[in-house]
Steps between C-alpha positions, in 0.01 A plus 500: 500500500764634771268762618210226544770278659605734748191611570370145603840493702407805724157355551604156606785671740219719618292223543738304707631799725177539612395167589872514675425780703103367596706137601741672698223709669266221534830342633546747790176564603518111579837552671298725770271383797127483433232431716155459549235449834185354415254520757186273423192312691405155404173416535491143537336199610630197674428089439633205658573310848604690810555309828645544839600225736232228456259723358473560113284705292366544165527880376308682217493882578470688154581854522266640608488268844884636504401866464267406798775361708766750429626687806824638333733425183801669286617383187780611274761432255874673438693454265867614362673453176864554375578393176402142466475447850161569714448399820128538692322470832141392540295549851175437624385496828093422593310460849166348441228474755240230511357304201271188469689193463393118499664263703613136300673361801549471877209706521101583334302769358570873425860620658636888542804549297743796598865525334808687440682481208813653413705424184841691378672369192813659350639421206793549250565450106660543192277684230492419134289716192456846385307798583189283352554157626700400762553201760594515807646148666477508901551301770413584887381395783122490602484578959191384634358571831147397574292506810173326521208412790221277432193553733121366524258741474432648864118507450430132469786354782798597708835609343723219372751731366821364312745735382896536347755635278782398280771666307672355193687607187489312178777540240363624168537532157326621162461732202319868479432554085448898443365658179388826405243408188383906442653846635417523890400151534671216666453128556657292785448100505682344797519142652698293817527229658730340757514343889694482789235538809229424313433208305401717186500866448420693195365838354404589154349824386384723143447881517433754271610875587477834327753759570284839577829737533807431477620366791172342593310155406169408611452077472276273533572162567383113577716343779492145620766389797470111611694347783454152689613526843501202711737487799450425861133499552460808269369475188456800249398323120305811332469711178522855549356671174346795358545837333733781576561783436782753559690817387895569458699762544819446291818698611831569339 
């Protein structure tokens, strides 16, 4: 009965040593910088009102009318983590040549869209979870700067071109769910919202990634950014949407 005692003794203080030492590991590999670039290209569409000056237009370019227009765009994501604490950084930057537009006021018929959109968001958090679920709880701020010209289509009549840009940042604030449901697999959920500049401002996005080494992830992803802009003859009230996809580079 002793023996079986102390036998169940040593494997219980086994037991617990171990999971000590893992913790404590786990512990300070947390303790240590980590961080991750995610380079990715969202191909997207775009919906809603765009108008410059007395001039306003009606815009429904899917993606491939964007693909059309694009001159030149870099997107990408970094990231770093210590302990709890993460803090990111979120860029895009897109020049898009002329696209078919439909005037709704201050002028008729079929308008030439051109635009410039650039849109840098950092953020910062506090990170609750595991290794299989985790949250992370961020707040940020979303920089706008948008530059837009609204033209009638030079084969019918003489150029009536209206053009402009605005910069703005919009406070924000939401919640990024992570899970990893089966080895080399991870989910990300993620929602915002907020205001400042902008009347409303939001983003929400799902992806699904697979990690093919160790250090790398390939994802794939569903993005949808809102924002309604209306400020001194300017008005930007669109939903940018689409799928994305991207690959990170995790480094420690």
């Amino acid at each position: 009965m002793r023996r079986s005692m102390r036998c169940g003794a040593l494997v219980v203080t086994s037991a617990l040593l171990t999971w000590t030492r893992s913790a404590s590991a786990q512990a300070d590999s947390l303790d240590h910088w980590r961080f991750s670039v995610t380079p990715y290209l969202w191909l997207s569409g775009l919906s809603g009102k765009v108008g410059v000056g007395p001039v306003e237009a009606n815009v429904d370019l899917g993606v491939g009318d964007i693909l059309d227009m694009l001159k030149f765009g870099i997107m990408g994501y970094g990231e770093a983590r210590k302990g709890p604490w993460v803090i990111g950084l979120d860029g895009i930057y897109a020049s898009l040549g002329k696209g078919q537009v439909f005037a709704i006021r201050g002028d008729t018929g079929k308008l030439e869209l051109t635009q410039t959109e650039t849109i840098i968001q950092p953020t910062g958090g506090y990170t609750i979870g595991d290794n299989t679920w985790a949250v992370d709880f961020l707040g940020g701020l979303r920089y706008w700067h948008l530059g837009a010209s609204l033209d009638v289509d030079l084969a019918t009549r003489p150029s009536n071109k209206r053009s402009g840009s605005r910069s703005w940042v919009d406070a924000t604030a939401g919640a990024r769910f992570r899970w990893v449901p089966l080895p080399k697999t991870r989910v990300v959920v993620y929602a915002d919202g907020g205001g400042g500049g902008a009347h409303s401002d939001f983003q929400a996005y799902g992806s699904a990634g697979y990690d093919a080494w160790t250090r790398w992830t390939f994802s794939l992803a569903y993005r949808w950014i809102g924002v309604d802009y209306d400020s001194n003859n300017f008005l930007f009230d669109t939903d940018t949407k689409g799928f994305l996809v991207g690959v990170t580079y995790r480094f420690y």
